[in-house]
C-alpha distance (Angstrom), angle and dihedral (degrees) to the residues before:
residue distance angle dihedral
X1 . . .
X2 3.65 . .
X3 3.86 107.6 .
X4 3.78 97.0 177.2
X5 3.63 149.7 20.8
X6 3.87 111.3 -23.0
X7 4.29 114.0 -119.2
X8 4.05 89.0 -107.5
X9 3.79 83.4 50.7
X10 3.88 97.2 55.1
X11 3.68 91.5 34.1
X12 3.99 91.7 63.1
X13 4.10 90.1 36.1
X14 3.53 81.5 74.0
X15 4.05 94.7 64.6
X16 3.63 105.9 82.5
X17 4.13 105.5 -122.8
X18 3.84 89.7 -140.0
X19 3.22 97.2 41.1
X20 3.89 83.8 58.7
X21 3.67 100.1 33.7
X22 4.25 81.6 54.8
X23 3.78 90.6 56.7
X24 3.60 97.7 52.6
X25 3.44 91.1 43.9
X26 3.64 89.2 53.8
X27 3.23 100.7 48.5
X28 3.96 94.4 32.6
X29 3.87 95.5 -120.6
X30 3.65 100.5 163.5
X31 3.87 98.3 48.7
X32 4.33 95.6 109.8
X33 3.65 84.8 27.8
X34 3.46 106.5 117.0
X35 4.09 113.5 162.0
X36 4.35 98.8 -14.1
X37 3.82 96.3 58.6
X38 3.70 113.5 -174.9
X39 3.89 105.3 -102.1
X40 4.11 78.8 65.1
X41 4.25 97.7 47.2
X42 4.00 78.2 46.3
X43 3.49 100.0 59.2
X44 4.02 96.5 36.8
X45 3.97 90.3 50.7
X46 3.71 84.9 51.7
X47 3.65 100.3 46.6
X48 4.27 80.4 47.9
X49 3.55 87.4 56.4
X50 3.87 98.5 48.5
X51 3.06 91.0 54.7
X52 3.90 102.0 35.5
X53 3.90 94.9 -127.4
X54 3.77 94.8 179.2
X55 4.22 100.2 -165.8
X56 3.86 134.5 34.5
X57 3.82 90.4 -112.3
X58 3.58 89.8 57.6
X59 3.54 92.1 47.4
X60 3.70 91.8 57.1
X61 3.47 98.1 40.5
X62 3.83 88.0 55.8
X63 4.01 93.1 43.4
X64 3.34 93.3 42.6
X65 4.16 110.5 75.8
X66 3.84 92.4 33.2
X67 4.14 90.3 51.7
X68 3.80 100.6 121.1
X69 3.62 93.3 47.6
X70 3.75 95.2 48.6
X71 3.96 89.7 51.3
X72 3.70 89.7 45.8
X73 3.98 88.4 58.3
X74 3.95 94.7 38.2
X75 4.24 86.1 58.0
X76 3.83 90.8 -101.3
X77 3.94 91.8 -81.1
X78 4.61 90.4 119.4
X79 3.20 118.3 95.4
X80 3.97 121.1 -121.6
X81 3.76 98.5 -90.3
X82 3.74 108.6 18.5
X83 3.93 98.7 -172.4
X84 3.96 90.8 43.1
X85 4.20 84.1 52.9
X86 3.69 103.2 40.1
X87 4.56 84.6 43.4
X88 4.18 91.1 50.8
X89 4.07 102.6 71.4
């Protein structure tokens, strides 16, 4: 049983936050952003690449049952289905 951080977790603990957060802010990354702000499309097109999801359906599919735990680790800002959010607009 997992007693601690998950790999994913520690992985992205390794990005500085304001390092990040100064990037978008630099760049103004988050000005159409309206609910899926880009610290969040950032982690899940990490997460794809870890572990080499190769379509959106996959990525959902994968997101999907483990949802509350990913929001619990991404500070509860994501909404419920990422992909399904970030695909709508």
């Amino acid at each position: 049983m997992n007693q601690g951080q998950t790999v994913f977790a520690q992985i992205m603990s390794l990005i500085p936050k304001y390092e990040f957060d100064k990037c978008v802010k630099r760049y103004n990354g988050n000005r159409h952003a309206i609910g899926f702000k880009c610290r969040d499309q950032f982690l899940v097109i990490s997460f794809t690449q870890f572990t080499n999801q190769i379509s959106l359906r996959s990525i959902d599919e994968s997101l999907a049952p483990d949802c509350e735990k990913i929001i619990i680790m991404m500070d509860n800002t994501m909404p419920l289905y990422p992909t399904k959010y970030a695909s709508s607009g």
